[in-house]
N, C-alpha and C positions, 0 to 999 in steps of 0.2 A: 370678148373684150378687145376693143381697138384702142390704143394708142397714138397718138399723132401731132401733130403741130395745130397749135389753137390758130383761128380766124378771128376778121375784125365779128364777125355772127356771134360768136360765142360768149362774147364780153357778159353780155348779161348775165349769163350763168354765170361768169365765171368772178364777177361780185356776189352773185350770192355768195358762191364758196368762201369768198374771201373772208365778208360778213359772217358768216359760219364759225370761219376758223376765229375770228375777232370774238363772238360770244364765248365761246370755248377757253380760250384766252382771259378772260373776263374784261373785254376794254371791244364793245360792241362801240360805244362812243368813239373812238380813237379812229376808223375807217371813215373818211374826206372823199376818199377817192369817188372815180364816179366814170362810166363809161365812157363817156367824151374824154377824158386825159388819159383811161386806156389807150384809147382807139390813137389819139396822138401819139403817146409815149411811146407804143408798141410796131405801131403799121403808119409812121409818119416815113419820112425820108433818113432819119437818123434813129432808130429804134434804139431804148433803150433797153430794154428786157424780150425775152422772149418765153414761150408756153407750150408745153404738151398740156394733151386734155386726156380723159381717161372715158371710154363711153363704153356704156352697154344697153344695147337694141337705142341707139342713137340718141340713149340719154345721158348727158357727162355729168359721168359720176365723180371725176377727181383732176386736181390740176395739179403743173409742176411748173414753175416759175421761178427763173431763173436771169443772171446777167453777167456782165461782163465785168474782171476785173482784173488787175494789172500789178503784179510783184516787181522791183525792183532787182529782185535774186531770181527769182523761178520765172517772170516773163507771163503772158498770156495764161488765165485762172478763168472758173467759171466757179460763179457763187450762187447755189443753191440758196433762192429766198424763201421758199414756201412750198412744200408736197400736202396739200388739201386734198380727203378724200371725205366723202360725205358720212355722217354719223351710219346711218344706217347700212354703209356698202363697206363699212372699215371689219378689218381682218379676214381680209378674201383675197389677198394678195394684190389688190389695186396698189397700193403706196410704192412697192417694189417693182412693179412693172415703170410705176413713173420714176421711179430712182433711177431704175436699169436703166430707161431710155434718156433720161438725162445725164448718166454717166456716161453712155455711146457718143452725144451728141459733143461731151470732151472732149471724148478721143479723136469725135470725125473733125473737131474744129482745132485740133493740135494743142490742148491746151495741158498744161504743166501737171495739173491738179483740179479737184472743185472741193471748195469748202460749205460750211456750212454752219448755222450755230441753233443750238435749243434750248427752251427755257430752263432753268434750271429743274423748275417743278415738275416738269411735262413728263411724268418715268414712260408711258407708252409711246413717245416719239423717243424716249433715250435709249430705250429698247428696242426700238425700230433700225435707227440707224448703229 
């Protein structure tokens, strides 16, 4: 298992997963998004968000997607939007290594804290985290 910082290459995969996580969700309809506004958002000159990807024998099996946010009281946050792992690789410890490594990536960027939110319904992400 290698973990590591997503590229602009990855994008593709890394809507599917996204798509994924939207059917699961049940709002497969609700994902707009689209490679081209990755590739801007993320790897433009101002990035808004940023990604670990999760691969095994060089196929990424899971993302973690994250961004930047800003308390008034606490200062410098990072706000965990999305730990996707794909149905068939889920409870093998992928989810946790992208947790881990986005919790590090807190600490190496000095950040206060990192939040997060789950759906109310979702019991095996509410048991995850």
């Amino acid at each position: 298992m290698n973990i590591r910082p997503g590229t602009k290459q990855d994008l593709p995969r890394v809507l599917e997963l996204i798509k994924e996580l939207a059917s699961y969700e049940r709002a497969p309809e609700q994902v707009i998004n689209n490679v081209a506004w990755m590739e801007r958002d993320g790897f433009g000159p101002n990035p808004i968000y940023g990604l670990f990807v999760a691969e095994e024998k060089q196929v990424i099996i899971g993302i973690s997607i994250y961004y930047w946010r800003y308390s008034t009281w606490r200062g410098k946050r990072l706000y965990l939007e999305d730990i996707v792992v794909t149905e068939s690789e889920r409870g093998k410890g992928t989810g946790k290594l992208l947790f881990d490594r986005t919790m590090q990536h807190a600490i190496d960027e000095n950040c206060t804290g990192m939040m997060w939110q789950v759906l109310e319904w979702n019991h095996p992400a509410i048991n995850f985290y």
